[in-house]
N, C-alpha and C positions, 0 to 999 in steps of 0.2 A: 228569506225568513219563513219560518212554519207556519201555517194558517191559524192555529190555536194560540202563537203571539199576535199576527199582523192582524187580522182580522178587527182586532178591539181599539187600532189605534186611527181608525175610520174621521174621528171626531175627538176635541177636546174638549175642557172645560178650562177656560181662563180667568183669572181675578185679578182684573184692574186699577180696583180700590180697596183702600187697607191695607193696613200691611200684614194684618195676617189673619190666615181664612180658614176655616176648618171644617171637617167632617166629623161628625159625632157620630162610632160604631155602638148602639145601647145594644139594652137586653144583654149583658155577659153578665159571668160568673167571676164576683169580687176572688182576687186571689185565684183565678185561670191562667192557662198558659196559650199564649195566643200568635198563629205566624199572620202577618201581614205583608203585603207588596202591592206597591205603588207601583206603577208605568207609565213613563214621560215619552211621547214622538211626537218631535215640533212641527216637521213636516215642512215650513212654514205657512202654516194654515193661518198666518196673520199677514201673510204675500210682503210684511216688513223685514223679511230677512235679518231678524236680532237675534240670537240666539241668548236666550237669557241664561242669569244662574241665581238658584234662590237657594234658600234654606228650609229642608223639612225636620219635623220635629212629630213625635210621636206623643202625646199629650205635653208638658212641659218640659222634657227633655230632648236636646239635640239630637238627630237620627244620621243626618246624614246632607252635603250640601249636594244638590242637582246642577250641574256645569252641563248646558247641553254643549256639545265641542264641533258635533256634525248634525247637522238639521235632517239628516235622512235614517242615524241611529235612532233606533230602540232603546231608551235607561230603566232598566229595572231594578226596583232596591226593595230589600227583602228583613224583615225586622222578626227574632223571635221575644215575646216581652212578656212578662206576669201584670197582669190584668190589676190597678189597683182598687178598684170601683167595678162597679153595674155598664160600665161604656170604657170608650178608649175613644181618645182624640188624634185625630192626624189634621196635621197644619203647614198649610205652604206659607210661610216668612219671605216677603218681599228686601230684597237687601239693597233695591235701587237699582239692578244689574238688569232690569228686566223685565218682563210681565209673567208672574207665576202661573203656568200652566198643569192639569194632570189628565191623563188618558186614562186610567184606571186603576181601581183598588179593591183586593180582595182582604177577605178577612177569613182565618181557618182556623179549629179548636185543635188545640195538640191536645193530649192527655198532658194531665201535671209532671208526671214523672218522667217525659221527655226533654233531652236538652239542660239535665240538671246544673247547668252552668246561666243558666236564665233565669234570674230570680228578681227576687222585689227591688235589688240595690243592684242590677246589671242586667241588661241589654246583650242580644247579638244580632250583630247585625249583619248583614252575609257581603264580603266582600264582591267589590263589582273590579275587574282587571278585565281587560279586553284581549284575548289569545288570537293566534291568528287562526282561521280555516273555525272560529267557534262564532256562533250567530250571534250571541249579544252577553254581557258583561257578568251575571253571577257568576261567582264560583262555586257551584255544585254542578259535580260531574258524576256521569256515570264513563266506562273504559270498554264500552261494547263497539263495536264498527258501525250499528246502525245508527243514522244520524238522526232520527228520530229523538224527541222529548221524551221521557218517561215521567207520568204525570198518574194524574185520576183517569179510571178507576184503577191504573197498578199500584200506587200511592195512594191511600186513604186521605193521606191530609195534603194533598195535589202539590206539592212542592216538586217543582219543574226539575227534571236532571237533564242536561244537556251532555251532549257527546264534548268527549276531551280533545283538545287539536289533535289532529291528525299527525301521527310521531311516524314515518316511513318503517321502521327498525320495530315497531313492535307488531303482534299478530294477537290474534285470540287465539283459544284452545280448542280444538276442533272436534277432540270426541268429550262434550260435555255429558256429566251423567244428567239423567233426565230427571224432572222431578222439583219441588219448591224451594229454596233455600230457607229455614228457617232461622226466624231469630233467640239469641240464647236467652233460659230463662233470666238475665241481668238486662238483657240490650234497653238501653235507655236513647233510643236515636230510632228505631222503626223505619230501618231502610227495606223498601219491597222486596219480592224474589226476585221480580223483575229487573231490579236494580241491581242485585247480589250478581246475578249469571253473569252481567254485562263485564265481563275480564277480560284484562287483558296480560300479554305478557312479552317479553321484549324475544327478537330471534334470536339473539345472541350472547351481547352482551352480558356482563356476569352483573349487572346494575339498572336499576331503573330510575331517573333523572325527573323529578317535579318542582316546579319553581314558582312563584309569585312576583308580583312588585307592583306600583300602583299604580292608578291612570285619572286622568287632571278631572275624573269627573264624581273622586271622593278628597274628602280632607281630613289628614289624618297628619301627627307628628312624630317623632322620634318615642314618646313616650306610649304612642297606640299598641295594644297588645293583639296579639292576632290566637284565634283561636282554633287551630285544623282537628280534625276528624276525618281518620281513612277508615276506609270499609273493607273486608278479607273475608271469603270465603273459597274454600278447596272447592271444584266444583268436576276434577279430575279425576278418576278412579286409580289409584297409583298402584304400580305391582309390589309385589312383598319386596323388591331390593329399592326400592324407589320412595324418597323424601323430597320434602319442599319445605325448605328453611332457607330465613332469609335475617339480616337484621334491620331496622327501621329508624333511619336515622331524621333527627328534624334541626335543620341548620348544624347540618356532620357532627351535630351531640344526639348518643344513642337514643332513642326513646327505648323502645324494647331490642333486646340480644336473642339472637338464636328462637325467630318468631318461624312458627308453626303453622299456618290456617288449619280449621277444622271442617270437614269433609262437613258439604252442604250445610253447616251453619256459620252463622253471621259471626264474626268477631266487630270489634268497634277500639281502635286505639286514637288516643287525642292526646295534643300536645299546645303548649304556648309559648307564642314567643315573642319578641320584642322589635318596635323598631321600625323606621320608615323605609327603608332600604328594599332589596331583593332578598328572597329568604328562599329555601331549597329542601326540597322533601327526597331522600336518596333512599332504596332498597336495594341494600346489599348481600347476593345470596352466599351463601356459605360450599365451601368444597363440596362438588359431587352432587349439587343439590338439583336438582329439576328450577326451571327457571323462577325467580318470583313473580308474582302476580297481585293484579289489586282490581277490586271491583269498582268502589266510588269514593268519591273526595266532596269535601263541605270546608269552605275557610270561613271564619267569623271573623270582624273586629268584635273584641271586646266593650262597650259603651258601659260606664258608669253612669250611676242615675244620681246626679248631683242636686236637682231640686226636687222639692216637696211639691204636690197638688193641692190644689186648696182641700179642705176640710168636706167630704163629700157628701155632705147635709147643705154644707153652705152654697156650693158649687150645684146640687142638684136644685134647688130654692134658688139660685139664681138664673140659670137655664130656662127652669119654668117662669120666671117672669118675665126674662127676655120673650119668649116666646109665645106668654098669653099679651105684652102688650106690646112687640113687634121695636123694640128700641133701636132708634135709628145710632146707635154709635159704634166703637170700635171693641163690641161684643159677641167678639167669636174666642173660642178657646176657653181656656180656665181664667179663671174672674182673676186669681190675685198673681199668677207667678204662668212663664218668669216675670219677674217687676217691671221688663222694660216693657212688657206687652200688658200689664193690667188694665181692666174697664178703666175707663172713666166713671166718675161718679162712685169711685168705689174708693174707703180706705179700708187697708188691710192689717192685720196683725199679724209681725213674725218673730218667731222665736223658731233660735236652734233642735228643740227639741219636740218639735208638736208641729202640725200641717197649718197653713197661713186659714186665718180666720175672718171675715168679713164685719168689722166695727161701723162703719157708719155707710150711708147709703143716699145719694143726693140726686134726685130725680125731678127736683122744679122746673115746671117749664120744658117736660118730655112729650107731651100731646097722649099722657095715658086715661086711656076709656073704659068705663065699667066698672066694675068693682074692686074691693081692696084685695087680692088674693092671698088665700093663706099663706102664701109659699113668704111673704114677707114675715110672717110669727115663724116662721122654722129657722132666723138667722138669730140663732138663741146668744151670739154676742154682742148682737145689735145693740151700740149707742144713741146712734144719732139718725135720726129717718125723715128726710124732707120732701113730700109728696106735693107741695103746694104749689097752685098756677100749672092746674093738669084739670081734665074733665068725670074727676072719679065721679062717680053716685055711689047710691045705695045705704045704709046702714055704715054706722064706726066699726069696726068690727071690736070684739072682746077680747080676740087674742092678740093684739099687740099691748094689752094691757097685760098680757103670763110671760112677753119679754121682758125678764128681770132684769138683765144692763141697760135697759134702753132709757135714756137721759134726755132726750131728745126729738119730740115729735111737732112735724108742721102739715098737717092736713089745711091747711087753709086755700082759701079760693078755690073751688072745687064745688061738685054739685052733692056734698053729700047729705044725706036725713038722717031723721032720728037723735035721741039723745045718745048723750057722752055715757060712753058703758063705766060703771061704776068706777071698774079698779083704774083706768084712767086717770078719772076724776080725785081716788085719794091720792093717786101720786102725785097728780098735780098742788095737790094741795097741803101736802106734807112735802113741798118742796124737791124730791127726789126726780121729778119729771118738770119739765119746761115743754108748755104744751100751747100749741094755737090751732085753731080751730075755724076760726072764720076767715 
């Protein structure tokens, strides 16, 4: 393995309790477009020889399940996703199989307009198939002979390309013209030069043969959709009697007829397709043609984004109270969803049509210290709030009296001073607030 993988997987980081644990990526840009990759090598640096499988999730949506199979592989899994919030969540979900572990995680800005198939309602997520003569499981290749990574700085947004297995029957092109490949003004994918040159082309044959299928370390069903993207660039100086046309088939149904590369720029063709089986990418050249060729390859699954995130006023005001007073419970990830993972202490509102909201909030008897924090006024649908048998001090504050749903306040037992701020007080006594205090 390349020094630029093995290197990082030195050490891990494992989570024994809980069942699910998370990393909070902040500081983004709501409505970004963002690649991420995780990296699992068990090693067995717990000398228990278990090789676990858990489940990751990319804020409250399913990414992808981690099956380690061989305790000496490398698993990397690679997500492109539109940012919904200021942060993005990733979370190892314990499913009983195991003790969740991760080796590392990057995080990388795409421009928006790349990958336009990654939007607010879907995921891609880059297929992991294991080749043989290939070092580890994504599917992004580049078709050059060197077995070198193509990464940063030839890739601006470091997305790893790894050489394609070694096919005996194809060569590269020998007299390459010299010089950048660029990309056309439409390409919405930003594959390097570096990446473009790297072709290849078969010696003989009048076809070139690429295939797929899965390996026990994703979970996917008959109804999973797969997303490809091939890469083409002419990168050959061809004589005035001399063409290179081919057709591009994706599971022996045409994608394009009588395809052309164009002299050192990028072309970008995708297609989808269905299905848990083996699936077949064929280039077929046409009569008299100079052989086909292909630079790189990208397979997706397609992921749909079937839950909502909490309400990201509610979810940021929960975060910071976790965090200013250290709660010891099962609060990592998004407060309300998915449901089977919500806080404790938390009830949520959901409706079909609007992001889950934080109703009531039950924290008696949490060992919280100091003071009342605003971030509890900013859960503007707050009902119900029971802070009592805790060591707050300080002042009542006034802004839980500007939460207009809130029905519901027990500040009692606690070290606080000062008097009850007004608007408190009328609600208490126009009945609309049920309030205790001491």
């Amino acid at each position: 393995m390349q020094p630029d993988i093995a290197q990082r997987h030195s050490t891990v980081r494992f989570f024994p309790n809980g069942t699910r644990n998370c990393y909070t990526l902040q500081s983004l840009t709501p409505g970004g477009k963002y690649y991420v990759r995780a990296a699992f090598g068990y090693g067995n640096y717990d000398t228990l020889n278990r090789l676990p499988t858990f489940d990751l999730y990319l804020g409250v949506n399913y990414w992808t399940t981690v099956s380690i199979i061989n305790g000496s592989t490398v698993y990397i899994f690679e997500i492109i996703a539109v940012s919904p919030a200021n942060y993005l969540q990733v979370c190892l979900v314990n499913k009983g199989l195991g003790t969740p572990f991760i080796s590392g995680l990057d995080l990388r800005s795409l421009q928006v307009n790349l990958y336009p198939d990654s939007t607010v309602t879907q995921s891609l997520v880059l297929l992991s198939f294991f080749r043989d003569t290939v070092d580890f499981g994504p599917n992004r290749y580049h078709f050059g002979t060197d077995y070198r990574h193509i990464r940063y700085p030839d890739d601006r947004y470091d997305r790893i390309w790894q050489r394609y297995e070694d096919v005996s029957t194809w060569t590269i092109i020998p007299d390459k013209i010299n010089g950048i490949v660029k990309n056309s003004p439409n390409d919405t994918y930003g594959a390097p030069s570096a990446v473009m040159r790297s072709v290849s082309t078969p010696v003989n044959a009048s076809r070139m043969d690429l295939w797929w299928s899965l390996d026990s370390s994703m979970n996917v069903d008959v109804n999973t959709k797969y997303f490809v993207v091939l890469y083409f660039a002419e990168v050959e100086t061809l004589q005035q009697n001399e063409f290179r046309q081919f057709d591009v088939l994706l599971d022996n149904i045409t994608l394009v007829n009588g395809f052309r590369p164009e002299q050192m720029l990028s072309t970008v063709l995708t297609g989808i397709v269905q299905g848990s089986g083996s699936h077949g990418i064929s280039l077929v050249a046409a009569l008299n043609s100079k052989p086909r060729l292909i630079s790189a390859m990208e397979i997706y699954l397609m992921r749909p984004l079937n839950e909502s995130a909490t309400y990201s006023g509610d979810a940021n005001a929960m975060m910071t109270i976790q965090t200013k007073f250290s709660v010891k419970r099962n609060w990592a990830g998004d407060p309300c969803s998915p449901i089977a993972f919500a806080w404790d202490g938390l009830n949520c509102s959901y409706t079909p049509t609007a992001p889950p909201r934080i109703t009531a909030l039950y924290l008696s008897s949490s060992g919280l210290n100091g003071e009342i924090d605003p971030s509890f006024g900013q859960l503007a649908l707050l009902q119900h709030l029971d802070l009592s048998h805790n060591n707050l001090s300080g002042p009542i504050p006034d802004f839980l009296g500007q939460v207009q749903s809130l029905t519901f306040l027990d500040l009692s037992s606690n070290n606080l001073s000062g008097s009850i701020p007004t608007s408190l007080l009328q609600k208490s006594q126009d009945g609309s607030l049920t309030l205790s205090i001491r």
